[in-house]
N, C-alpha and C positions, 0 to 999 in steps of 0.2 A: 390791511396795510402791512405792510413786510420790514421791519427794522431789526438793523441785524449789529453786531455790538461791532465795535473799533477793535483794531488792533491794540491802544494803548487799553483799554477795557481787558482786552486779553490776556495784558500782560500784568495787570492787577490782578485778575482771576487766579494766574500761574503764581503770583508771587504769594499771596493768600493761600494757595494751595500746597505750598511749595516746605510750608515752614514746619516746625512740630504739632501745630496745630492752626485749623484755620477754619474759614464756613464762607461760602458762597452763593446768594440769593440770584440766582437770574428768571426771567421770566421767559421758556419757551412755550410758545404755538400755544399762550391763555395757560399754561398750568406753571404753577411754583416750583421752581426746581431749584433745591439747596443741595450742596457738598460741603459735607465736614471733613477734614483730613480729622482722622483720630486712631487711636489704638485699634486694630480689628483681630490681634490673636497676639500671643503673648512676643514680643521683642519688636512687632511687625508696623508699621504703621500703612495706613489705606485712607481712601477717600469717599465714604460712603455718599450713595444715592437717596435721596427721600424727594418724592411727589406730590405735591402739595400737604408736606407732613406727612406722609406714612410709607410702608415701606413695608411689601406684604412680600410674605414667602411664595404665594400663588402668580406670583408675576417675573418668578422664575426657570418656573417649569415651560419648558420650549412645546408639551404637548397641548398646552391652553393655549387662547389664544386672547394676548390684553394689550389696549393702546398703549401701557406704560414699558413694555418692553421696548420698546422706541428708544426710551431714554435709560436703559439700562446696558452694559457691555458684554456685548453677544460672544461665550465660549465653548470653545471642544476641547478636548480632550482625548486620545487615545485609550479604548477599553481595555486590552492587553500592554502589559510591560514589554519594552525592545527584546527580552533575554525570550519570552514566551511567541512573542510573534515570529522572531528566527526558527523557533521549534514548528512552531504550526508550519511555516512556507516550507521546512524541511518534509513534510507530509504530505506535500504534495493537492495537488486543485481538485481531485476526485475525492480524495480522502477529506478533506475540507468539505467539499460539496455535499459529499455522504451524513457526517456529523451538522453539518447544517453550517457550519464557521466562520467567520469572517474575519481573516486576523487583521486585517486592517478597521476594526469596526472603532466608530466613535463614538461617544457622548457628549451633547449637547444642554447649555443650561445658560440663563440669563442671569449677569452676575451684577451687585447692586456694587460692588465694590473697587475700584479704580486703583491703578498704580500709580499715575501720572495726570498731572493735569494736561499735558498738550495731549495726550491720548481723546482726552473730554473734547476738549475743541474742534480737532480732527473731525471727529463723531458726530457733534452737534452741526457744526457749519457743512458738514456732506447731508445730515439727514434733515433740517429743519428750516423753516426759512424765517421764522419771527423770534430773535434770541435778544434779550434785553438785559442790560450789566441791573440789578436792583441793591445792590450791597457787596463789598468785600470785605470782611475782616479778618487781619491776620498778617 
């Protein structure tokens, strides 16, 4: 059975998330999924991921492969700085080819951490079909 939360649920979600601190219970696709907005690095504040309670470092590595990256936010990143990849492309495609190089290469990682809650909704209403409001505080 597929039930999928309201907009006005949504916008409890966002306002809960929204604040200095906050926590949000929903149920997706049979697993517990809570967000706490809290401190995540000093001055910074963030919205962490936890899956039925836990919240492992192995389900962020993009080379494993786990049901819970579903509900975590898929990131890249640039391996070379802009000032360095100017330099490589000045070196030309053989010379690159030669060293093996890729100055456009990227890194990839599943990150448990959010900026935004309408980022979260986006996310979840494109990837899931069973989202249930179970709690908002905040």
């Amino acid at each position: 059975m597929s039930k999928q939360i309201t907009r006005e649920q949504w916008q409890r979600v966002e306002e809960a998330l929204s604040g200095v601190f906050g926590r949000v219970d929903l149920m997706v696709d049979g697993r517990k999924v809570t967000f706490e907005r809290r401190l995540v690095a000093e001055n910074r504040l963030g919205i962490m991921t936890y899956i039925n309670g836990e919240l492992k470092g192995c389900w962020t590595n993009p080379n494993e492969q786990h049901d819970e990256q579903r509900y975590l936010r898929e990131r890249s990143c640039l391996f070379y700085s802009k000032k360095d990849r100017n330099y490589l492309k000045k070196l030309g495609k053989l010379t690159l080819n030669r060293m093996k190089v890729d100055a456009d290469r990227r890194y990839e990682w599943y990150d448990q951490i959010w900026t935004r809650a309408g980022a979260i909704r986006r996310h979840y209403e494109k990837t899931f079909t069973s989202i249930e409001l179970i709690e908002a505080i905040g």
